[in-house]
N, C-alpha and C positions, 0 to 999 in steps of 0.2 A: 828122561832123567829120573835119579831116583834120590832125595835127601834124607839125612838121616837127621833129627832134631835130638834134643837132651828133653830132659825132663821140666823144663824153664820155656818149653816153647821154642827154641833159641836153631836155628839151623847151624849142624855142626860139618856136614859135609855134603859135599854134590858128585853123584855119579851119572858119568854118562852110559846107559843102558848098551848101545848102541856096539861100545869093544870093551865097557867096563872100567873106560879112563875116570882117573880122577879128576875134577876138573877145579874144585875149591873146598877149602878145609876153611874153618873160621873157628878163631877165641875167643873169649869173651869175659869183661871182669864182674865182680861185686854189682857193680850199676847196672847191669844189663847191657853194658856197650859192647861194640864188635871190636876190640884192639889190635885183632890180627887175623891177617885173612894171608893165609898159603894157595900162589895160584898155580896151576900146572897146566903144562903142554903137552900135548898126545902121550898123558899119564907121567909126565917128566915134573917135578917140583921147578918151577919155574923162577917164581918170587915167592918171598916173605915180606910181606908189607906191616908195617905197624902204625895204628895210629894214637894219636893223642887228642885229648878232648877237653875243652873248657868244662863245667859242672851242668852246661844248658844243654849237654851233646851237642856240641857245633866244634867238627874236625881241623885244628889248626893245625897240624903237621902230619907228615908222613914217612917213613921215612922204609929204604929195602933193605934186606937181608941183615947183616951186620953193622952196617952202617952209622956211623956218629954224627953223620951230620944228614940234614934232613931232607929228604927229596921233592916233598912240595911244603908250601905252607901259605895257610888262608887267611883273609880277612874278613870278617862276617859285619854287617850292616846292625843298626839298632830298632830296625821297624819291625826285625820280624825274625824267627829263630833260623829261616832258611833266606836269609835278609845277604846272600852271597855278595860279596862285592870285589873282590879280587884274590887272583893266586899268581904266587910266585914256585919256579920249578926249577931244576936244575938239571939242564939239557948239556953238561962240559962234558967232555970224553973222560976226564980225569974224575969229575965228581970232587962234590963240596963248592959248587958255585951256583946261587940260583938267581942266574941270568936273564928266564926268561922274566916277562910279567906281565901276564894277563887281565886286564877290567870284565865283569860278567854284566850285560845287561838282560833283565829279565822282564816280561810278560805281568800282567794284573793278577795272575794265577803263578806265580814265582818260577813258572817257565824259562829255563836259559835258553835265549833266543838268540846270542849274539856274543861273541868276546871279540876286544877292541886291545889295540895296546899300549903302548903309553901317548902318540901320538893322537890317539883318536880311531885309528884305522881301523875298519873290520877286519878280523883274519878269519873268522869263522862263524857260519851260519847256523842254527837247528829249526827244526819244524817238526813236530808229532802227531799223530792221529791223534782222536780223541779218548785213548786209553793209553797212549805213553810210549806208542811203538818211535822211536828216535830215528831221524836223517839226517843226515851233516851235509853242511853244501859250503861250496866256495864264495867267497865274496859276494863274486856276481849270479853265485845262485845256484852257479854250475854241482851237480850233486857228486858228491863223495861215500865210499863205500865204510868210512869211516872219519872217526876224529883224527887230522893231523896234529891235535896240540893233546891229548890225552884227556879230553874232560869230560869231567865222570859227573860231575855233579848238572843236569838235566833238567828231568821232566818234573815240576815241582821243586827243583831244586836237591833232588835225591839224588842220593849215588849212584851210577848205574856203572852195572858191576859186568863187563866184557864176557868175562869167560862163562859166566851161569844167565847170562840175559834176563838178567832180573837186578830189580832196584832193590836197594836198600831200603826202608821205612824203620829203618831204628828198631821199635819192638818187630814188626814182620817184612815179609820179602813180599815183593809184588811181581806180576806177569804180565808183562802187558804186551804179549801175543794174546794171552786168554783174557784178560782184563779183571784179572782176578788172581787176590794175593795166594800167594803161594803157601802160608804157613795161619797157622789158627789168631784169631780174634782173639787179641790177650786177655780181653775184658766181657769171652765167650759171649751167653746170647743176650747180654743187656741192651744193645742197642739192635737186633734182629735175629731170625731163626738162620737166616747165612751167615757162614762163619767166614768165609773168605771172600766176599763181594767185594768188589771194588767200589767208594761212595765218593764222589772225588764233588764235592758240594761248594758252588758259587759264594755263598752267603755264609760259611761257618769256615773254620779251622782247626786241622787238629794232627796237627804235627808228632806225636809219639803215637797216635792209634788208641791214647788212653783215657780221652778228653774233647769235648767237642765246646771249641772258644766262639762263640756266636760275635762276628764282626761289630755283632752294636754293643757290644762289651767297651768297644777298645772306647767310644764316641761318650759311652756310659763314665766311664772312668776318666775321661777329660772335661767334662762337665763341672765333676769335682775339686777337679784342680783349679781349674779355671774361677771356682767361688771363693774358695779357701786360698789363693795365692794372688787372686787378681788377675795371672796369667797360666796361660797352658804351659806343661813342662813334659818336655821330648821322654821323659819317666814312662810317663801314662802310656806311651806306644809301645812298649816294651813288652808287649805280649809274647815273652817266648817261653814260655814254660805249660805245662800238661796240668795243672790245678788250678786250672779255670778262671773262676773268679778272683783269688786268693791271690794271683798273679796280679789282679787289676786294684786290688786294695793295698797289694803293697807297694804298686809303684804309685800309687799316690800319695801312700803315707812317707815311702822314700823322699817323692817330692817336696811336699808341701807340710808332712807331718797330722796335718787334715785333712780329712777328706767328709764326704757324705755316704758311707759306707751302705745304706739303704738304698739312694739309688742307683749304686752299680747291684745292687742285689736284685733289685724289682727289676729293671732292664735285662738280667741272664733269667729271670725266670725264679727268683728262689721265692722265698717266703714271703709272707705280706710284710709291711714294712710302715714304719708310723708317721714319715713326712719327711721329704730330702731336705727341708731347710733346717732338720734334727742335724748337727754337725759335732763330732767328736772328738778328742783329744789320742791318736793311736799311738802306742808304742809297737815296735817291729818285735821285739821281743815277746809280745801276745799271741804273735802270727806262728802258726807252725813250718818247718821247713819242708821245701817242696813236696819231700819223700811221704813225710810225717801228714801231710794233709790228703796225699793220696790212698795213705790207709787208711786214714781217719774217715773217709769216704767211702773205701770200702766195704768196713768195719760196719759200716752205717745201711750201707744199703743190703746187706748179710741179714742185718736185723731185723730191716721191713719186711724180707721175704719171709721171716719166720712169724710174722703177726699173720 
């Protein structure tokens, strides 16, 4: 196969080498997100898919070609940015009814292992290698050559995208025949000399590819709450964003309006810090917005390379 990317990193189309079919064309807005992916069949435009996206990148609708009404739409969990928890689809011959409805359950590794349906039942199985390669099996296990209910959202919880067999990762595309992303490391060689290795890490997080959220963040940041409010608040889990820390202070400060912002810093590793029973007064308006702190970071570490 052969992709052609834009100047942003971004894959803009997929060829198949093989008769020269097209096999996926993909758009893309201002954000960096995917909001339209054109798929084709033995070089034929097949669908136009469009999606729509909350501000965190978590897909709640979808919808094909011309369409006014929507063809899937999701509901996303608060534990976790790929925190899946259920889709609704629209299986009517006529269209414009979305009848089915799916529950996802998932793996300690946000694995879709399972969708159940409103009763409880299993309709569908998954199981993966340990790089992402996908199986679908029937209830009782029995294997399928594919998804009978169309779900794309997988191995981590990624989209996995039929006609280019490759997942979606938001900023890049992944292979997991080769086990290795298919498109450059947005954030190049800061975190290694490979650009496309696959690091699929037990103990960290990092859901855009631009950020790595170290688990005892989340433990670090409910600590806080828990001094400042007396009690823990479902806030502090809310780790779904790419700016790290920044995510852990301000769902505290969302919380509780206090926090001990020292030690969710000493716990990620930042700066030394003068004593967690130092406790603050934050306003959210000090914090910068997501975008704004990932260049601020940037910005930052540009610098040190030139000292």
């Amino acid at each position: 196969m052969t992709a052609t990317f834009d100047a942003w990193n971004r894959m803009t189309k997929l060829v198949d080498d093989s008769n020269s079919n097209v096999l996926l064309e993909n758009q893309y807005d201002g954000r960096n997100f995917r909001v339209v992916a054109k798929e084709y069949t033995s070089g034929s435009l097949s669908a136009t898919r469009e999606y729509y996206f909350t501000d965190s990148w978590q897909c709640v609708e979808e919808r094909i070609d011309t369409s006014n009404t929507p063809r899937r739409q999701y509901v996303w969990g608060m534990r976790y940015i790929d925190d899946l928890v259920a889709r609704d689809r629209d299986i009517s011959p006529s269209g414009g009814l979305l009848g089915e409805r799916l529950y996802y359950l998932a793996d300690a590794n946000w694995n879709t292992t399972a969708v159940v349906s409103d009763s409880g039942s299993v309709q569908e199985r998954y199981e993966y290698d340990p790089y992402g390669k996908l199986s679908c099996f029937e209830p009782d296990f029995t294997p399928r050559s594919s998804s009978n209910y169309s779900v794309h959202y997988t191995y981590t919880s990624r989209e996995w995208t039929p006609v280019a067999g490759l997942y979606y990762f938001r900023n890049r595309w992944y292979d997991p025949q080769l086990g290795r992303f298919s498109s450059r490391d947005p954030i190049g060689y800061e975190d290694g000399l490979n650009l496309y290795r696959g690091n699929f890490n037990v103990n960290a997080l990092d859901p855009t590819g631009l950020f790595v959220i170290e688990i005892g963040c989340r433990s670090a940041c409910e600590l806080p709450c828990k001094t400042a409010c007396g009690a823990p608040s479902i806030a502090c889990f809310r780790l779904i964003a790419p700016w790290k820390i920044k995510a852990c202070i301000l769902a505290a400060a969302a919380a509780c309006r206090e926090g001990c912002v020292w030690a969710c810093e000493a716990r990620c590793n930042r700066p030394p810090f003068n004593g967690c029973d130092e406790f603050i007064r934050m306003d959210l308006d000090d914090f910068p917005t997501p975008w704004e702190a990932w260049e601020e970071d940037r910005k930052r570490k540009e610098e040190l390379k030139k000292l």
